[in-house]
C-alpha positions as CSV (number, residue, x, y, z in Angstrom):
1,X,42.3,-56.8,51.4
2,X,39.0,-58.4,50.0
3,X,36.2,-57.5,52.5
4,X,37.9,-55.1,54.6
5,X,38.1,-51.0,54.6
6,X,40.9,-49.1,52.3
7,X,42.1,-46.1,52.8
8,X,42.2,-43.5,50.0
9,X,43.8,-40.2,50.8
10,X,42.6,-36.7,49.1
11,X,45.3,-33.2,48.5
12,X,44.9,-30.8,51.6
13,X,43.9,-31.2,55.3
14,X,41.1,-34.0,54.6
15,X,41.3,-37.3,56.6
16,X,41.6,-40.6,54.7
17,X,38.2,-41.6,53.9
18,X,37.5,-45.2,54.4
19,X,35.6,-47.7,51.7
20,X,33.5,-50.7,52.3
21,X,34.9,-53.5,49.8
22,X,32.1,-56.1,49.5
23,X,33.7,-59.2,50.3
24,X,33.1,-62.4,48.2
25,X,30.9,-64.3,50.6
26,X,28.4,-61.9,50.4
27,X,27.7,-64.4,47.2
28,X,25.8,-67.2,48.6
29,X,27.7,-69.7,46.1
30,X,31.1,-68.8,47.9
31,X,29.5,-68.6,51.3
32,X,28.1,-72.2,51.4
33,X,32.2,-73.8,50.2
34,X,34.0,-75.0,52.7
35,X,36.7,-73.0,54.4
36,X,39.3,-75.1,52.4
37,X,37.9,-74.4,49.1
38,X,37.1,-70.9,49.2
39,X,40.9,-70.2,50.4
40,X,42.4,-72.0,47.2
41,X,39.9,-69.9,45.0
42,X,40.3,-66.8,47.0
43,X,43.4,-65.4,45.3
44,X,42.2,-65.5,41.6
45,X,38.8,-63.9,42.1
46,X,39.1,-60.7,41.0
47,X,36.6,-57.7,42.2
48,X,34.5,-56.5,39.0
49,X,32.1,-53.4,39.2
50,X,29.0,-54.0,37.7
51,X,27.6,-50.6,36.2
52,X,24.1,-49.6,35.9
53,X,23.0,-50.7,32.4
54,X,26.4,-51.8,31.4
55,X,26.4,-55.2,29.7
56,X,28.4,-58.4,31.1
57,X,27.8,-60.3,28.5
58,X,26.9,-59.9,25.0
59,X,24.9,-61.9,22.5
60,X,27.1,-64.4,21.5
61,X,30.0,-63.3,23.0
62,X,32.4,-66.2,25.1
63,X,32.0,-66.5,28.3
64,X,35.5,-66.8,29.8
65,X,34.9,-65.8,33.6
66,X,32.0,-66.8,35.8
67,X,30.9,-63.4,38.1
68,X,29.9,-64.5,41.4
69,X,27.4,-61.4,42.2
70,X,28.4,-60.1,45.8
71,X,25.6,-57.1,45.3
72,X,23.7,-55.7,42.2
73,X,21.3,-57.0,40.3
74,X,21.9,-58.6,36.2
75,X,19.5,-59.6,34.1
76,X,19.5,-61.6,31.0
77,X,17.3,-61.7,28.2
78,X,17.2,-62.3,24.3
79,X,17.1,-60.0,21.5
80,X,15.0,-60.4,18.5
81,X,16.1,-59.6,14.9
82,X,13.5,-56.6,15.0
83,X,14.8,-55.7,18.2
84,X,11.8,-57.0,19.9
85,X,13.8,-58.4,23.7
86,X,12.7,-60.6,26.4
87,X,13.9,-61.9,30.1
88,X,14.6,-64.7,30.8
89,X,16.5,-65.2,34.2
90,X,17.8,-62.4,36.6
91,X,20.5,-62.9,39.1
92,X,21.6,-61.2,42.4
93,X,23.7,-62.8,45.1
94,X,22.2,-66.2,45.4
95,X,23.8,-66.9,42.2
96,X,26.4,-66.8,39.2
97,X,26.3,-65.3,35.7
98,X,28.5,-67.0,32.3
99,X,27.1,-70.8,33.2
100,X,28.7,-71.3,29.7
101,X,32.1,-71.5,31.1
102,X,31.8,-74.6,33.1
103,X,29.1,-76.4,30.9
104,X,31.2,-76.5,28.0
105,X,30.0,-73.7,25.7
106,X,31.8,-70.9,24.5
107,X,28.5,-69.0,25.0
108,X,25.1,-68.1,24.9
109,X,22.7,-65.5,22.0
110,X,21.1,-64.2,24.8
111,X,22.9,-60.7,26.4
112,X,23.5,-60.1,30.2
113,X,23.0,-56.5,31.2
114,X,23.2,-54.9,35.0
115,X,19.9,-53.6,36.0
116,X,21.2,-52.2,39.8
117,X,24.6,-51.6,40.0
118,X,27.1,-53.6,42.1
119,X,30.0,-55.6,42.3
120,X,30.9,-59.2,41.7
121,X,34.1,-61.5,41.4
122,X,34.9,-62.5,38.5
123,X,36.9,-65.9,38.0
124,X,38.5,-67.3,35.0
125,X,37.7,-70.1,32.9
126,X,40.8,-72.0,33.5
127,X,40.6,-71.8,37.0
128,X,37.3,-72.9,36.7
129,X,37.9,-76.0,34.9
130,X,40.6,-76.8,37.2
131,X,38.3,-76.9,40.0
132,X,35.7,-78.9,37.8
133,X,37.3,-81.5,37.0
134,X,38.2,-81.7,41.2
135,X,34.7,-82.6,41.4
136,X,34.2,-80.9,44.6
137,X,31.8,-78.5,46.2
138,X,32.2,-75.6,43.7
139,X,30.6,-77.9,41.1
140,X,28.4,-79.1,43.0
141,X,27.1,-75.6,44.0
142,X,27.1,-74.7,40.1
143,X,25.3,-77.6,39.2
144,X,22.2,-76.7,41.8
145,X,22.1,-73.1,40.6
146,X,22.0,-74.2,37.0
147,X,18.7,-76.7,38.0
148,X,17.5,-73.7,40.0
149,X,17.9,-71.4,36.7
150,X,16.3,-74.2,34.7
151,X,13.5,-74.3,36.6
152,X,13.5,-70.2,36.2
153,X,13.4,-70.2,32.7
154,X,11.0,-73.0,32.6
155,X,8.3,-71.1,34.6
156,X,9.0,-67.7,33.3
157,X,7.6,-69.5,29.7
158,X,4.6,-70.8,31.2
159,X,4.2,-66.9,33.2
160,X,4.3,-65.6,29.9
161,X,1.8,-67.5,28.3
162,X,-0.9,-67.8,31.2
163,X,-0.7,-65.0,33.5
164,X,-1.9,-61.3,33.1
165,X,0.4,-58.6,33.0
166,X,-0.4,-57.0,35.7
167,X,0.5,-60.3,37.6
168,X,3.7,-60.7,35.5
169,X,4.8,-57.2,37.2
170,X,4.0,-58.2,40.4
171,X,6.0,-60.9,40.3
172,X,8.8,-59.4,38.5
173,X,9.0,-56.0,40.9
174,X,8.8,-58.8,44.0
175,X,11.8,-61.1,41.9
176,X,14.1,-57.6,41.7
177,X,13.6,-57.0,45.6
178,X,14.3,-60.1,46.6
179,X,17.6,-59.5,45.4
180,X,17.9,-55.8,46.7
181,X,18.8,-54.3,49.8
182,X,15.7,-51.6,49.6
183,X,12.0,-51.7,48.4
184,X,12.6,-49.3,45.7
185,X,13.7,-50.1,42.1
186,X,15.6,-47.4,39.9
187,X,14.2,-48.4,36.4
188,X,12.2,-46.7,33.1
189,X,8.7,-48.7,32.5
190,X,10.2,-48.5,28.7
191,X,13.3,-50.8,30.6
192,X,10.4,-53.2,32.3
193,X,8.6,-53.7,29.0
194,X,11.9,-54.8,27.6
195,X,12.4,-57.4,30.4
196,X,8.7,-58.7,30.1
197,X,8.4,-58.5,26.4
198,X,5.7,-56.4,26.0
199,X,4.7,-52.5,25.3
200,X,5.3,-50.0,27.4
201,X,2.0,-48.5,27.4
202,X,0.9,-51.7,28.8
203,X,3.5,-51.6,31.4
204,X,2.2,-48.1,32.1
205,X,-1.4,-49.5,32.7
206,X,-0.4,-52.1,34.9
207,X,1.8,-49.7,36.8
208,X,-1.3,-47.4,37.4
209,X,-3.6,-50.3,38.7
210,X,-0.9,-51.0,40.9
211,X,-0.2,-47.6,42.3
212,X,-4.4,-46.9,42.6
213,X,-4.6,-49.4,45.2
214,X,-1.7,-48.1,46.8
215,X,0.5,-51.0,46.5
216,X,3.3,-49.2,44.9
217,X,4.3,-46.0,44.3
218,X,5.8,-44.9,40.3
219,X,7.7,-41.5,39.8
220,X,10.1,-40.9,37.0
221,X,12.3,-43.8,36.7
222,X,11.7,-45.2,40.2
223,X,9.1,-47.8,42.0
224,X,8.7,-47.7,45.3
225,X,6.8,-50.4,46.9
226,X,4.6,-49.4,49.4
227,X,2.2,-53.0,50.4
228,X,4.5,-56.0,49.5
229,X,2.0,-58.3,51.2
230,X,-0.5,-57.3,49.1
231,X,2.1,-57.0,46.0
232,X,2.3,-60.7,46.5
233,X,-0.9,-61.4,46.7
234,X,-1.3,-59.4,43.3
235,X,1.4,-61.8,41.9
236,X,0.7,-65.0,39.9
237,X,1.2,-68.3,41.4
238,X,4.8,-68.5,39.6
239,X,6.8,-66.0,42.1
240,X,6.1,-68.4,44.8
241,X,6.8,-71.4,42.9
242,X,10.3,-70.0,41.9
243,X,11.6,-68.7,45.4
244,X,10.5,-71.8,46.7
245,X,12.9,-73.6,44.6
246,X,15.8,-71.3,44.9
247,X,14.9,-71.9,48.7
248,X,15.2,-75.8,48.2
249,X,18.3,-75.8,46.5
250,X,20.4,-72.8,47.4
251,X,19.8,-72.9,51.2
252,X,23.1,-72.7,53.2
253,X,22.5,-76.3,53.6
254,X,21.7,-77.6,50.6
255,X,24.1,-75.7,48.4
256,X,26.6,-77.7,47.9
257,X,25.1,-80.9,47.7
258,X,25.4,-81.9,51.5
259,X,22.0,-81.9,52.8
């Protein structure tokens, strides 16, 4: 059953070993529906494993299921013809990824690739539409998450353009936490520069400053932060600005339009 233990049973004289299936509501979108409307969608969501570095989406490809992230952490970004990439958005359980399938598109050029591993439920397009065109909370709950992923996308630009890198990783280390269980990220500096959009020796840099002050701490493939206080104070003015808004509008409250 989704949310509860299963048993899984090995040759010899070893006990049944239990596993923790992450239940839907651990994605704040399905947490904030009414009892009523998460029952009628309950049946047709169907547990997905997201894998580290394994792709959701690809550039261009339809969306035909919206993932509901219950844990893990995706990230989208764009591609270049020389291969040059950038981020644009990145999602953990506050929120949904393939918005394409209930605004109408048949999909995006941008790529959606897992950056933590996890799990989300996945639910298809028809079903989707179905409950669209209900006009209920589900919609409702989309609709605020796309204006909270708007305003995202629309602050990352003006990040990218103002602010220092050093401050760009602040805020993009503190972004990744936020969704995360732990204060350590598993993740190459090459894999960072790909998400900001710029070299990796200048992710390397940055990193160093960071780390001299004892803020974080860098090993091979990993970041572990050590001050977030101070990581936030490092951060440009656009981490703040951003969290407050996914505060505003995807509080328990607010979700789904009620507030």
């Amino acid at each position: 059953m989704q949310g509860q233990h299963s048993l899984r049973s090995y040759p010899g004289n070893r006990k049944p070993v239990a596993f923790l299936q992450p239940s839907p509501r651990q994605n704040h979108i399905l947490a904030a529906l009414p009892l009523e409307d998460y029952e009628r969608l309950l049946p047709y969501l169907e547990l997905f494993p997201l894998l580290r570095n394994g792709t959701v989406y690809g550039t261009g490809e339809r969306e035909k299921y919206l993932y509901f992230l219950s844990t893990g952490l995706v990230s989208q970004f764009y591609v270049m013809e020389n291969g040059a990439s950038a981020e644009f958005s990145i999602t953990g359980s506050e929120g949904v990824i393939g918005v394409a399938s209930f605004l109408g598109g048949e999909g995006t050029p941008s790529q959606s690739v897992v950056q933590a591993a996890g799990h989300a439920y996945r639910l298809h397009e028809n079903i989707l539409k179905n409950e669209c065109t209900l006009g209920g909370p589900l919609l409702a709950a989309l609709l605020r998450y796309t204006q909270v992923l708007l305003a995202q996308i629309a602050q990352l630009a003006v990040c990218n353009r103002h602010h220092s890198l050093e401050q760009r990783l602040s805020r993009w280390i503190l972004s990744c936490l936020d969704r995360l269980p732990s204060n350590e990220l598993t993740i190459t500096q090459e894999s960072i520069a790909n998400m900001l959009g710029v070299r990796r020796e200048g992710v390397t840099e940055a990193a160093q400053r960071l780390q001299s002050t004892g803020v974080i701490h860098c090993s091979r493939g990993h970041i572990t932060v050590r001050d977030r206080p101070q990581l936030e104070a490092q951060a440009c003015e656009c981490y703040a600005v951003v969290k407050r808004e996914h505060e505003r509008l995807l509080s328990a409250d607010n979700i789904t339009g009620n507030a």
